[in-house]
N, CA and C of each residue as an Amber inpcrd file, in Angstrom:
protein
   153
  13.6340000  34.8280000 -15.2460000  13.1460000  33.8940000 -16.2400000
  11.7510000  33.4090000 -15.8120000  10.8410000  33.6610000 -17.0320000
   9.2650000  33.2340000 -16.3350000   8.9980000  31.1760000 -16.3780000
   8.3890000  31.1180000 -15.2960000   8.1240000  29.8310000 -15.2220000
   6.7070000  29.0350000 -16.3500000   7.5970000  27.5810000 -16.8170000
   7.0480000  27.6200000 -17.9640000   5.3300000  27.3930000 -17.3360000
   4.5210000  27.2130000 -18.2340000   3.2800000  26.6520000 -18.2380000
   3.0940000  25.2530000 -17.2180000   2.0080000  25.4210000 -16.2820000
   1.9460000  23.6590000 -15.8930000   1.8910000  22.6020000 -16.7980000
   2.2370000  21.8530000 -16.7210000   2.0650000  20.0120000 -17.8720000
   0.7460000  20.1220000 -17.4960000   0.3010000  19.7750000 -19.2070000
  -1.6340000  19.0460000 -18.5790000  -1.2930000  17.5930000 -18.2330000
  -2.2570000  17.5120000 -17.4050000  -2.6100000  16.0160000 -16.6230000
  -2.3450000  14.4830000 -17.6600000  -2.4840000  15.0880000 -18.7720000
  -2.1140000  13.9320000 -19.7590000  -0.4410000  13.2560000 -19.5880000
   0.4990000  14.5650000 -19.3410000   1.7330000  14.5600000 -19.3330000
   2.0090000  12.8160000 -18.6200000   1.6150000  13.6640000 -16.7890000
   1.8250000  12.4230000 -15.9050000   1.0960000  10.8130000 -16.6430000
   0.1870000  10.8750000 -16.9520000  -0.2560000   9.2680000 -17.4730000
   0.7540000   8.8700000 -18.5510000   1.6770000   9.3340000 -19.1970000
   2.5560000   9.2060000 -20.2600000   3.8110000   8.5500000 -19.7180000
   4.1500000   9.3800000 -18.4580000   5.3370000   8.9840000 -17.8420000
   5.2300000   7.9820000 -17.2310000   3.9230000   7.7120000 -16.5180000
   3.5630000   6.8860000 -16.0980000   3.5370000   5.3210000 -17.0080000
   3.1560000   5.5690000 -18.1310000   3.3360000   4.8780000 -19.2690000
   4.6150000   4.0240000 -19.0510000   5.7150000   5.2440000 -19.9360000
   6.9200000   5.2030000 -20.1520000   7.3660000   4.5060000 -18.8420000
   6.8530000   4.3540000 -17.4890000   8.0640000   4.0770000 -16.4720000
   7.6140000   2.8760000 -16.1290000   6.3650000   2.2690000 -15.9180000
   5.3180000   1.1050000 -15.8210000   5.0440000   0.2550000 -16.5310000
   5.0710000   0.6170000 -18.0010000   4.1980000   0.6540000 -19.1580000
   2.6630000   0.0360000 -18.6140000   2.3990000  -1.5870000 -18.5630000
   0.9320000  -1.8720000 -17.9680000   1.0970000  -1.9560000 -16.7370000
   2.0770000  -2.0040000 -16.0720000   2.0630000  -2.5740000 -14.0440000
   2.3630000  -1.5360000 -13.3460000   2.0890000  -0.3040000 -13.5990000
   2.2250000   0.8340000 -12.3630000   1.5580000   0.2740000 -10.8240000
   2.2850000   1.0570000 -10.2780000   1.9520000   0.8160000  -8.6380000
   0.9950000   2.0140000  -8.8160000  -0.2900000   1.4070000  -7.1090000
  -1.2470000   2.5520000  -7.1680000  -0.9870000   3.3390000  -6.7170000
   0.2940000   3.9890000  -6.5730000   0.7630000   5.0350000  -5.9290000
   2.1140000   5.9100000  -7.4070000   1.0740000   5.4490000  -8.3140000
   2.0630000   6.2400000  -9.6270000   1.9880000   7.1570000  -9.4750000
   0.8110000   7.6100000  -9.6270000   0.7960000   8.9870000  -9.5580000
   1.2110000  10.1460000  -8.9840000   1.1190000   9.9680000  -7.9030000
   1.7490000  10.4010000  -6.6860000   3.7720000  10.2890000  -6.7050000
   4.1960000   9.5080000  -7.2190000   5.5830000   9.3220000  -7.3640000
   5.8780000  10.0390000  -8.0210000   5.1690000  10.3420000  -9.4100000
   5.6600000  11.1040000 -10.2800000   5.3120000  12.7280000 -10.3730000
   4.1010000  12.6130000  -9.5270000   3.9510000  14.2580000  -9.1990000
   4.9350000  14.9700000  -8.5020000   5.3860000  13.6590000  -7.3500000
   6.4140000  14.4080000  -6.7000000   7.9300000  14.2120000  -6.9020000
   8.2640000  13.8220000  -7.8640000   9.6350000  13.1940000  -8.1190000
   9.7220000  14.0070000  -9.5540000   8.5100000  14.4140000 -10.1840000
   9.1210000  15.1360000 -11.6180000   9.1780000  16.7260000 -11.2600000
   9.0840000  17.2080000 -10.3060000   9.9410000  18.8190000 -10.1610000
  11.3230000  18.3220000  -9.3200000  11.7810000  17.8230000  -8.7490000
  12.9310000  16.8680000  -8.0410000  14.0180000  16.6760000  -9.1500000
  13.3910000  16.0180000 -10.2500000  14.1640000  15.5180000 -11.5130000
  14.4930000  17.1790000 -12.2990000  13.1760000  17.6280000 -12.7170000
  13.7800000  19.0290000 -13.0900000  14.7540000  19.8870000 -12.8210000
  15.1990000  19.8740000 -11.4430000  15.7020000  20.9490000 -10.5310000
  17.3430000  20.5470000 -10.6200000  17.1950000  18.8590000 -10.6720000
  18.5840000  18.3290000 -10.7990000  18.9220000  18.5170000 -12.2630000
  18.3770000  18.0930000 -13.4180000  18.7600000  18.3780000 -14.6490000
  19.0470000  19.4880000 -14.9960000  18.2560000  20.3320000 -14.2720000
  18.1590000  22.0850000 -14.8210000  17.6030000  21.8780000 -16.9120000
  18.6020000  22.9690000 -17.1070000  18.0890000  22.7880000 -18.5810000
  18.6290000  21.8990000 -19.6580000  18.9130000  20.4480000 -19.0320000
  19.0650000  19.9650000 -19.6660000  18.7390000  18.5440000 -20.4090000
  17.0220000  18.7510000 -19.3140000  15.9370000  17.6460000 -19.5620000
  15.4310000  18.2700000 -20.6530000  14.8170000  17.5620000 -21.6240000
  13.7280000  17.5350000 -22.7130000  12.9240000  16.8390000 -22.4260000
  11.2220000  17.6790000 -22.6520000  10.2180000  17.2510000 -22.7660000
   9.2720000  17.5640000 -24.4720000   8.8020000  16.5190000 -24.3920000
   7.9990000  16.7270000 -25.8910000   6.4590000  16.7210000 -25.2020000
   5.7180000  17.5420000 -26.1890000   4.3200000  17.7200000 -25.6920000
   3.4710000  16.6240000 -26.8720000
């Protein structure tokens, strides 16, 4: 099975959004770079993402 496309960079500021909304820590980014293939791997196919 081919691996999908990378998320553009917009993705992470969204989640970031969604998980913060205005008070993210300055270390959002970084949490979610490394915690959203983590989350994938556990859901498998049964996360949804909308673009």
């Amino acid at each position: 099975m081919p691996r999908p496309a990378p998320r553009p960079v917009r993705a992470v500021g969204r989640r970031i959004e969604a998980l913060w909304e205005h008070d993210p820590p300055k270390t959002a980014r970084t949490i979610v770079q490394f915690k959203a293939p983590q989350l994938r791997k556990l859901l498998g196919g049964r996360i949804w993402t909308s673009s």
